[in-house]
C-alpha positions as CSV (number, residue, x, y, z in Angstrom):
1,X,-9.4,-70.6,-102.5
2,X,-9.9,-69.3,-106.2
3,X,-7.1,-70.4,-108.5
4,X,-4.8,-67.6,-109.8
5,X,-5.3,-66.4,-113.1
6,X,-2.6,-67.8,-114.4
7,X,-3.3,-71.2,-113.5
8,X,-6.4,-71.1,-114.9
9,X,-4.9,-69.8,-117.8
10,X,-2.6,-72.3,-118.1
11,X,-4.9,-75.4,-117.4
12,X,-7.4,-74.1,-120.4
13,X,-4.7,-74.1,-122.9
14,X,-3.9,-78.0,-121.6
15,X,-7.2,-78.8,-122.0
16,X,-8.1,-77.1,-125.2
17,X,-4.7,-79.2,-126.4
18,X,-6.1,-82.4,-125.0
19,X,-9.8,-81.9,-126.1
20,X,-10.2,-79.8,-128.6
21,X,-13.6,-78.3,-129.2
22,X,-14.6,-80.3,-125.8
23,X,-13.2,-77.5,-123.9
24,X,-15.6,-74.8,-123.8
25,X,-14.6,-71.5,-122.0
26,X,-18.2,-69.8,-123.3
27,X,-19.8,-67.2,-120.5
28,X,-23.4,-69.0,-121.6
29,X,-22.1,-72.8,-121.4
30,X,-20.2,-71.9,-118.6
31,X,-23.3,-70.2,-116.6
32,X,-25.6,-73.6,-118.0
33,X,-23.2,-75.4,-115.9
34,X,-23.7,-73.6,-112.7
35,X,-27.7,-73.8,-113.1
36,X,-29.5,-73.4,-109.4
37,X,-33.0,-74.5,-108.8
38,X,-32.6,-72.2,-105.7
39,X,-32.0,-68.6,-105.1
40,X,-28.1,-69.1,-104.5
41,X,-26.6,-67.2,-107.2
42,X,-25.1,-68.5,-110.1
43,X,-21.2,-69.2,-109.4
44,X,-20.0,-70.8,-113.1
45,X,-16.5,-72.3,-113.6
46,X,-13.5,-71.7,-115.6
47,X,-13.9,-73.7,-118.2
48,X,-16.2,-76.9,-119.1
49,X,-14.8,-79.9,-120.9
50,X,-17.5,-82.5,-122.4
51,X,-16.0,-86.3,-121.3
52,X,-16.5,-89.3,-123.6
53,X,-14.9,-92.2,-121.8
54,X,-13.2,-92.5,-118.6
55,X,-10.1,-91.8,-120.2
56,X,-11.1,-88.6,-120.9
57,X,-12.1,-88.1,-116.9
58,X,-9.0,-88.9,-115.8
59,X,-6.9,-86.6,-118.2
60,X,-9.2,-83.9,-116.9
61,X,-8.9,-84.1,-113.7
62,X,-5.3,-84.8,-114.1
63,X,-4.7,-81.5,-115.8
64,X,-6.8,-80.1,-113.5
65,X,-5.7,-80.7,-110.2
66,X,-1.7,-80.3,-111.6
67,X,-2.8,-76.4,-112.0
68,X,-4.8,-76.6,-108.5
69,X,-8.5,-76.2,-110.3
70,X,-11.5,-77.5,-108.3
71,X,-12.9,-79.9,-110.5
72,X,-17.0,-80.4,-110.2
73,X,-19.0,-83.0,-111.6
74,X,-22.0,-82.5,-113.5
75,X,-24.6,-84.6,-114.7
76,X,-27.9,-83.2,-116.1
77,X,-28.2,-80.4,-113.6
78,X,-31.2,-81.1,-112.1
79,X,-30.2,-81.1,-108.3
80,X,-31.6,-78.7,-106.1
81,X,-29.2,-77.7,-103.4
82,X,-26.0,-75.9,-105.2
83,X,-24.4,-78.9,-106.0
84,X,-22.8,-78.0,-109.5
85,X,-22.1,-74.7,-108.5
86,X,-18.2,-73.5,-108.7
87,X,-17.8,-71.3,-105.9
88,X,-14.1,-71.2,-106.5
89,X,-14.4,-71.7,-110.5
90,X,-12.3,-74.6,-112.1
91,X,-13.2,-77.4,-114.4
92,X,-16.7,-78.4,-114.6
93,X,-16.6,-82.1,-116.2
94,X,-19.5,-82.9,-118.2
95,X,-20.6,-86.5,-117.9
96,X,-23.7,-86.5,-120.2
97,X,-21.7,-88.0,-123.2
98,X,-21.2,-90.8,-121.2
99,X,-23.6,-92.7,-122.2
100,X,-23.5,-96.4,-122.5
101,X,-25.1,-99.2,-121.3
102,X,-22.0,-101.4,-120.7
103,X,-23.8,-104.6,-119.7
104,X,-27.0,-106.2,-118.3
105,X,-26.9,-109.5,-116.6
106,X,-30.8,-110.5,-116.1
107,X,-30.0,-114.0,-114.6
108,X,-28.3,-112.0,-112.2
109,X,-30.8,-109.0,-112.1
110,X,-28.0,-106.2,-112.8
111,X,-26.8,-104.1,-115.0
112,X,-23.2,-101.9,-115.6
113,X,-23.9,-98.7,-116.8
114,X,-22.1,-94.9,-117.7
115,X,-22.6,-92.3,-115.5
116,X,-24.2,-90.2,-118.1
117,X,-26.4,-92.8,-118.7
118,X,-30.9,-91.4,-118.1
119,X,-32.8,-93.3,-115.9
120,X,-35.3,-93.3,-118.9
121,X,-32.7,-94.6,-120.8
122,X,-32.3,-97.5,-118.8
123,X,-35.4,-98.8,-118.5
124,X,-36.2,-98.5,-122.1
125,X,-33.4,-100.8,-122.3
126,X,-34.1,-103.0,-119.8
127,X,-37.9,-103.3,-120.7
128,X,-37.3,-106.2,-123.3
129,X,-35.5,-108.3,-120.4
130,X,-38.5,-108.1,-118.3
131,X,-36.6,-105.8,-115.9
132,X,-36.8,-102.3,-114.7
133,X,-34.6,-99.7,-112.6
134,X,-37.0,-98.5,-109.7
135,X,-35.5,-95.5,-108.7
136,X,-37.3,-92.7,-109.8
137,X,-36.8,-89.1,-108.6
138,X,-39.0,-87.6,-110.9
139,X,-36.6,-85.8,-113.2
140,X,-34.7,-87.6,-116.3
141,X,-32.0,-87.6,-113.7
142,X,-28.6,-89.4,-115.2
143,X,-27.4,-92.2,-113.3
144,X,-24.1,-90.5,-111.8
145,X,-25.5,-87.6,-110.7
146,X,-28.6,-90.2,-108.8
147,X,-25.4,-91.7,-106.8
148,X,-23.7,-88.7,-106.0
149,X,-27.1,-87.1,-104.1
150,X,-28.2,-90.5,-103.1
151,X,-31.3,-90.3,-105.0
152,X,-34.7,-92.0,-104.3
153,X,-38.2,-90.7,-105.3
154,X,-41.9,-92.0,-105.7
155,X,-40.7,-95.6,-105.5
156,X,-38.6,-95.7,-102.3
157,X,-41.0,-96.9,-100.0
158,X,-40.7,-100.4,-101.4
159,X,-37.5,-100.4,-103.6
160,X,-35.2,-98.6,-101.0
161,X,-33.2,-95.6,-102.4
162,X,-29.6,-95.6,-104.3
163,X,-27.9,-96.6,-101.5
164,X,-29.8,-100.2,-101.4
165,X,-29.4,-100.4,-105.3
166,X,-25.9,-99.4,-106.2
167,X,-24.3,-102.7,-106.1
168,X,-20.4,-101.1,-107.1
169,X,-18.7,-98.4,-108.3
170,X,-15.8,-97.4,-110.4
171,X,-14.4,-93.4,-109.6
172,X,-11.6,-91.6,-110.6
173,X,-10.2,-90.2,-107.5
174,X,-8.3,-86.4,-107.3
175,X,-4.9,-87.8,-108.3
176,X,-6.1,-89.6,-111.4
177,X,-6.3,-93.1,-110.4
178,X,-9.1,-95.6,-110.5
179,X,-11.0,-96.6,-107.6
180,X,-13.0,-99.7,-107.6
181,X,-15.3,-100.1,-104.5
182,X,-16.5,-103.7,-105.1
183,X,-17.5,-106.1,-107.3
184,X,-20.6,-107.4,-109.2
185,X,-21.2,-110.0,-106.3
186,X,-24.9,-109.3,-104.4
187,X,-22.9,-109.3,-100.7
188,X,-19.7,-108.8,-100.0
189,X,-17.8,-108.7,-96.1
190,X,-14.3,-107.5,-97.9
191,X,-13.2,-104.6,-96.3
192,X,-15.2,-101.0,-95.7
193,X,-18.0,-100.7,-97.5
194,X,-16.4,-97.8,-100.2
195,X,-19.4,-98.1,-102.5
196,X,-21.6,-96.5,-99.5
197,X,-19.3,-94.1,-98.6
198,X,-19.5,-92.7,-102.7
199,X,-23.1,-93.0,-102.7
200,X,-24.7,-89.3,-101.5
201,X,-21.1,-87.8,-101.5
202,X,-21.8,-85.3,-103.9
203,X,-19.0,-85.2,-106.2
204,X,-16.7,-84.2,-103.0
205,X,-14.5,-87.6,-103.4
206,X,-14.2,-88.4,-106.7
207,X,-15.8,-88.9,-110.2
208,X,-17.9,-91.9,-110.6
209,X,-17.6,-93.2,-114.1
210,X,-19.0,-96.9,-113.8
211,X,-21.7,-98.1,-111.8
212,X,-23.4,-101.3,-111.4
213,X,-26.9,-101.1,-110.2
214,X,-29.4,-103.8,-108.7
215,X,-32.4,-104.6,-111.0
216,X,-36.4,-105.6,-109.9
217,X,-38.3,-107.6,-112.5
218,X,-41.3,-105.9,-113.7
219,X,-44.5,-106.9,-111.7
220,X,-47.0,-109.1,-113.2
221,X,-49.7,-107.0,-112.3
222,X,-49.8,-102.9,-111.1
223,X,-52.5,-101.4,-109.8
224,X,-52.6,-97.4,-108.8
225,X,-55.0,-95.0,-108.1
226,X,-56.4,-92.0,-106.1
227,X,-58.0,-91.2,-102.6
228,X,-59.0,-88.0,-101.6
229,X,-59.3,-87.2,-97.6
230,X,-60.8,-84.1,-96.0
231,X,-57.7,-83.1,-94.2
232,X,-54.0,-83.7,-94.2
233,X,-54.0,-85.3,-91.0
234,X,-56.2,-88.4,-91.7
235,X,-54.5,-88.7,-95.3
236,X,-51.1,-88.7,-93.5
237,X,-52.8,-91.4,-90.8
238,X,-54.0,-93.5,-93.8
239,X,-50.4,-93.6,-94.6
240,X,-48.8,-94.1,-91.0
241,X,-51.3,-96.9,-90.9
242,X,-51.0,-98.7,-94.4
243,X,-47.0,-98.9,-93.8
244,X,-47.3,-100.4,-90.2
245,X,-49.7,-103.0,-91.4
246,X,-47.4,-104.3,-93.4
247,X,-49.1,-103.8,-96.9
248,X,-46.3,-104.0,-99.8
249,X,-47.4,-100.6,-101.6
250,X,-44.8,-99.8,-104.2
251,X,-46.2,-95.8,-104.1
252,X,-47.9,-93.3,-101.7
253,X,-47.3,-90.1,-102.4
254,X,-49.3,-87.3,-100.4
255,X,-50.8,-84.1,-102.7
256,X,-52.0,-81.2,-100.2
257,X,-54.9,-79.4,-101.5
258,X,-52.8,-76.4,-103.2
259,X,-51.1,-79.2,-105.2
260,X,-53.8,-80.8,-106.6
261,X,-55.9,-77.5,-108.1
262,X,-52.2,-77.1,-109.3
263,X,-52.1,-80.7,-111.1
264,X,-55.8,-80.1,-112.1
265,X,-54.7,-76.6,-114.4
266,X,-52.0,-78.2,-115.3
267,X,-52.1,-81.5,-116.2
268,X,-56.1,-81.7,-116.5
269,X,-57.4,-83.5,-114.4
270,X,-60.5,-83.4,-112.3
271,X,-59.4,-83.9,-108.8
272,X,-61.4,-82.8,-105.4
273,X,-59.3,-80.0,-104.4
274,X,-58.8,-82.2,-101.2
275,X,-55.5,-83.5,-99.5
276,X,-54.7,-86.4,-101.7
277,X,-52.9,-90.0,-101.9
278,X,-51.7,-91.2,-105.0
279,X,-50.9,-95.1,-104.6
280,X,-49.4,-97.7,-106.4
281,X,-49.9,-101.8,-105.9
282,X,-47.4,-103.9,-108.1
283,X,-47.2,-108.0,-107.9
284,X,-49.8,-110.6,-109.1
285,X,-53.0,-110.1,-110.1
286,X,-54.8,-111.5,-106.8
287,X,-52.1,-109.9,-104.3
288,X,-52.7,-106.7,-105.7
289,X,-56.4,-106.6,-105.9
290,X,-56.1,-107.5,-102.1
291,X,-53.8,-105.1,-100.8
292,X,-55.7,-102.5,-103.2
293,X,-59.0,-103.7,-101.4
294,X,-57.5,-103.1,-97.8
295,X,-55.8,-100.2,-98.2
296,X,-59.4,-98.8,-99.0
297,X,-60.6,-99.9,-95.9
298,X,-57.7,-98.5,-94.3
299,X,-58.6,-95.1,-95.7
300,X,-62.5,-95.1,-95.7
301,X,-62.1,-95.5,-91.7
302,X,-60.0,-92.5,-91.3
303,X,-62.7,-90.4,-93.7
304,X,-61.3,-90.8,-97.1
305,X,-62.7,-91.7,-100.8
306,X,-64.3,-91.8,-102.7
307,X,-61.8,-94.0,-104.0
308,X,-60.5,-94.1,-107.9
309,X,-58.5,-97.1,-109.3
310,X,-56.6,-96.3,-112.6
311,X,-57.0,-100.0,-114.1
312,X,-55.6,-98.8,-118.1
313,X,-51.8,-98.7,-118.6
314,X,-52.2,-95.1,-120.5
315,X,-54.9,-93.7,-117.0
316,X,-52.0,-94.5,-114.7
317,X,-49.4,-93.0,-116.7
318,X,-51.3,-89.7,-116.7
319,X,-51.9,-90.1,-112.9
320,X,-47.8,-90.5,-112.6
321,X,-46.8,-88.0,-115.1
322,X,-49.1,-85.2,-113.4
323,X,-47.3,-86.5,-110.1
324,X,-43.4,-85.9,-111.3
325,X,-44.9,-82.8,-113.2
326,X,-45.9,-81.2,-110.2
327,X,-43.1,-78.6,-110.0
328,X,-44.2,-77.0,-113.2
329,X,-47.6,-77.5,-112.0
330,X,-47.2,-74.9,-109.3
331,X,-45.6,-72.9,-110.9
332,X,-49.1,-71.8,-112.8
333,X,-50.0,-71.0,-109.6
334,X,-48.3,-68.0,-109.0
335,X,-47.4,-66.6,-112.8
336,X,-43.9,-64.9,-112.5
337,X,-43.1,-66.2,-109.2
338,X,-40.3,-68.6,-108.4
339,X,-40.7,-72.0,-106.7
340,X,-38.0,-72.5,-103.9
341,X,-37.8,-76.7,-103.5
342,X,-36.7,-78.0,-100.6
343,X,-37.8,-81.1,-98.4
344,X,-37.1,-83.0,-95.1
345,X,-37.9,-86.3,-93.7
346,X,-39.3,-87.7,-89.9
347,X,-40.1,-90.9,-88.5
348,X,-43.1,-91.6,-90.2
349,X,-45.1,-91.7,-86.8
350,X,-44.3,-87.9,-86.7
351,X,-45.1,-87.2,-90.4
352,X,-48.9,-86.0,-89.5
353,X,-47.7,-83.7,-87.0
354,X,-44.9,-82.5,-89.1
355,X,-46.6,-81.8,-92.1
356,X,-50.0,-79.9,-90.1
357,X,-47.6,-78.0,-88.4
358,X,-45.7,-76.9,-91.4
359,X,-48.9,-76.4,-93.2
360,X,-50.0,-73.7,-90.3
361,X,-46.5,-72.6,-90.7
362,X,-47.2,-71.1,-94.2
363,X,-50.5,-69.6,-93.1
364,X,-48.8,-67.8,-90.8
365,X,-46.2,-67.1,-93.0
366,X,-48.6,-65.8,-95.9
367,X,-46.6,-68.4,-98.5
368,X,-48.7,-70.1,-101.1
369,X,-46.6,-73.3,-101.0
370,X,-47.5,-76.4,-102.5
371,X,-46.3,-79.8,-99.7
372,X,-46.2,-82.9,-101.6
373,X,-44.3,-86.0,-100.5
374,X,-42.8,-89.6,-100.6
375,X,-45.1,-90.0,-97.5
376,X,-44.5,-94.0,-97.1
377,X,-41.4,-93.2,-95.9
378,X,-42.1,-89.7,-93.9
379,X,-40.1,-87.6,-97.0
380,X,-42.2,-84.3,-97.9
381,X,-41.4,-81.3,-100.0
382,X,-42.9,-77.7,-100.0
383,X,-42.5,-75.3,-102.8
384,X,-43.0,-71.7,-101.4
385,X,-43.5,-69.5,-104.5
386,X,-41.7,-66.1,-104.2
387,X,-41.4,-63.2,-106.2
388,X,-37.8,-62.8,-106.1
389,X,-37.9,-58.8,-106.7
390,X,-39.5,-58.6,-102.9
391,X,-36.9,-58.5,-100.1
392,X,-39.4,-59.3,-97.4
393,X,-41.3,-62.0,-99.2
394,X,-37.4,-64.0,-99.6
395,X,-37.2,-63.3,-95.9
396,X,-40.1,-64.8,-94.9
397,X,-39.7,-67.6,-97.1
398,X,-35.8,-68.4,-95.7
399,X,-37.5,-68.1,-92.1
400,X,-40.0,-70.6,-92.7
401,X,-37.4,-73.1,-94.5
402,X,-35.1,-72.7,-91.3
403,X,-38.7,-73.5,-89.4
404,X,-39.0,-76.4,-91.2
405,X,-36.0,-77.6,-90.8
406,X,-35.9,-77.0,-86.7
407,X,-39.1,-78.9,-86.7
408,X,-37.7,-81.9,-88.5
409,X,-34.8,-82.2,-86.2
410,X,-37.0,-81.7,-83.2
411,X,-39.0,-85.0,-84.3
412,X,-35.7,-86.6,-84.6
413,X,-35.8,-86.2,-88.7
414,X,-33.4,-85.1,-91.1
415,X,-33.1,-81.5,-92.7
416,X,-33.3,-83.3,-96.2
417,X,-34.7,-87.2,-97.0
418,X,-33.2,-86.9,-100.6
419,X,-32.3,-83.5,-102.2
420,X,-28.4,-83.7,-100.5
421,X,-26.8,-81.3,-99.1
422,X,-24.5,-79.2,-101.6
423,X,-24.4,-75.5,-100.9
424,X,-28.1,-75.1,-99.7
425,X,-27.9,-77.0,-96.5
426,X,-24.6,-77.2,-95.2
427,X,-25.4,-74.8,-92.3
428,X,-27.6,-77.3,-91.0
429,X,-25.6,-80.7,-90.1
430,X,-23.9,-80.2,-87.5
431,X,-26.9,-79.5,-85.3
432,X,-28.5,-82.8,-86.7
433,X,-25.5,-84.9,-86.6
434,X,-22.9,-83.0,-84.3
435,X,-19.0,-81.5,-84.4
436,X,-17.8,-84.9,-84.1
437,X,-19.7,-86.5,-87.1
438,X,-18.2,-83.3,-89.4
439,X,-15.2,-83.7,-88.7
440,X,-14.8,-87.2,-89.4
441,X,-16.4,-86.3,-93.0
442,X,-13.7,-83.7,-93.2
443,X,-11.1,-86.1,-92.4
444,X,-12.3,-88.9,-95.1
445,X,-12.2,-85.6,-97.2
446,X,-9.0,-84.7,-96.8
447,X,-7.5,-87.9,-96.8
448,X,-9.1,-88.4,-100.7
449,X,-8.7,-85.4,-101.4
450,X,-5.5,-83.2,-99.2
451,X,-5.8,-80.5,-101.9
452,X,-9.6,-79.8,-101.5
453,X,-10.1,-80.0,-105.2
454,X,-13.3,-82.3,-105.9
455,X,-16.1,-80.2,-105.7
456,X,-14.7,-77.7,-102.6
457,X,-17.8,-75.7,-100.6
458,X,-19.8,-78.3,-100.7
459,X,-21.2,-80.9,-97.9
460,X,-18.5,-79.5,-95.5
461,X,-16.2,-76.7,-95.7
462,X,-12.5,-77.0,-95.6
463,X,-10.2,-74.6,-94.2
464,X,-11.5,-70.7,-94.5
């Protein structure tokens, strides 16, 4: 339920008293805060304040929740599913000032860091200890706002995602206090596992404002480099088979054809316009030229190559940067039109299936629609590209997204590997996890949270 007027009225003056300036109640910064990469409109809150400290997290959402304001998080605002929408106004908390690097412990390989805190940021910073941060989603993404979707990205089929590199966590819960999940201790049996239960909550139980994250030394040697196949089927089977025979590839990432003359405009390169697996080796010298060497034979028996190795620092950069700049890629493809992201993610013995009948699906569908994918562990996204001022081109374009979605839980998948739930998706859990699954979420909800302040209308609904 929206707040009255009054309350909200009330609650901005607290918080202009308490921050000054760092209340902002502006109809531009307000909207900035309830940017959707999706087509659901554009709900902004009340009133923004810009935190500094922790201290500054818990007066707001103090003040806050005394004047019954939903309170959502916000970190860069580069999720994809509605999650830093306000769909019943309040305080949006700003966490990008938030910024520091509290601590890194490289005899223990971690580090303590601020929510706000970039994941380029980090590993700048961690570079001169020999040590890097592996998630990578793509985006700048800050820290906080990878835990609360449960990030992952290019480098999850080796490193895992957030949830097997988020060591502990700090949060300020709806009634102010601190919660502290764990300590800085690799394993722990003490109690329930709180730090999991933050991680891919979505803002919905508290603010995390402290997080201590699980660091990988950087490989001796890394290797990456391109294969082209002549359909997606044995590119996906290339895949299927490098991962069950055990090789340690740090990448795979699968390019459909669409993607790659994308990628080529845009990033200019000179790709075959073929279905396409961008790979990655890291260790020693020796173990990667070997796992390089048969992973080529692994794809030259299922039709693919001619095979490209990017040996120079600055040719696998390129390679990687036209990979995580693939949504503004497609976007050339379709001038005008907007891209619609959204992804699932099957048992990767089902991934060839899934992906030739989705492709078939957009044929049908008459959708230009980019699929690329974290295909080592069965996670793909397609990008239908839609002009937004045709009512039967959307309609199309929802179909096929609920098609995709029925097809992922039919191969015993999940309706989305790493983009969350939020606003976007919420329709669809309770067919892939059941009534009883919701409502225990609802019930850890409302026992956090009783007044259904921390980011309401999102993950599961509440009351009416």
């Amino acid at each position: 339920m929206r707040p009255s007027p009054e309350a909200v009225a009330a609650a901005t003056l607290e918080l202009h008293r308490r921050f000054g300036n760092r209340a902002v109640t502006s109809q531009s910064v307000r909207e900035q805060h309830a940017h959707t990469t999706t087509w659901i409109p554009n709900q902004p809150p009340d009133v923004v304040v810009f935190a500094e400290s922790e201290e500054d997290v818990r007066d707001a959402v103090k003040i806050a929740a005394a004047h019954h304001l939903p309170i959502v998080p916000f970190g860069t605002g580069s999720s994809l599913e509605g999650h830093v929408n306000a769909p019943f106004g309040g305080v949006s908390i700003d966490l990008q000032g938030m910024k520091k690097i509290i601590a890194v412990h490289p005899e223990d390989l971690d580090c303590v860091v601020e929510p706000g805190v970039t994941r380029k940021q980090l590993n700048e910073t961690l570079k001169s200890h020999g040590l890097f941060f592996p998630i990578d989603p793509g985006a700048d993404a800050s820290i906080g706002g990878m835990v609360a979707t449960r990030a992952s990205g290019t480098n999850a089929v080796r490193y895992g995602t957030m949830k097997d590199n988020v060591l502990a966590l700090e949060a300020i819960l709806p009634n102010g206090e601190k919660l502290v999940t764990a300590r800085r201790a690799k394993k722990t049996s003490a109690g329930y596992d709180l730090t999991r239960l933050l991680v891919g909550s979505e803002g919905t139980l508290g603010i995390v404002t402290k997080i201590t994250l699980k660091l990988s030394g950087l490989p001796e040697a890394v290797s990456a480099g391109v294969c082209p196949f002549p359909d997606i089927e044995s590119a996906a089977n290339a895949t299927i088979l490098t991962i069950q025979s055990g090789l340690p590839v740090a990448r795979i990432e699968l390019l459909d054809e669409v993607q790659i003359r994308a990628c080529n405009q845009y990033s200019k390169l000179n790709l075959a316009e073929q279905p396409t697996l961008f790979v990655e080796f890291h260790g020693t010298e020796q173990g990667v030229a070997e796992q390089a060497q048969r992973f080529g034979e692994i794809a030259a028996d299922l039709g693919g190559g001619p095979f490209s190795w990017a040996t120079k620092p600055e040719d696998r950069t390129k390679l990687w940067e036209a990979r995580h700049n693939a949504y503004w890629a497609s976007l050339t493809l379709r001038p005008g039109a907007k891209g619609i992201s959204t992804d699932v993610c099957v048992p990767i013995s089902r991934l060839a299936e899934c992906i030739a009948e989705t492709k078939a699906d957009l044929e049908s569908a008459g959708l230009i629609s980019p699929i690329v994918g974290h295909v080592g562990d069965g996670n793909f996204h397609c990008l239908p590209l839609i002009d937004m001022s045709n009512e039967a081109e959307i309609a199309a374009a929802k179909g096929f997204m609920a098609r995709l979605v029925e097809r992922a839980l039919a191969m015993e998948g999940t309706c989305t590997g790493e983009h969350g739930v939020g606003q976007g998706k919420m329709k669809y859990l309770e067919t892939e996890l059941g009534a009883p699954a919701l409502d225990a979420m609802r019930l850890i909800k409302q026992a956090l949270d009783p007044k259904n302040l921390m980011n309401p209308g999102k993950i599961v609904m509440i009351g009416s």
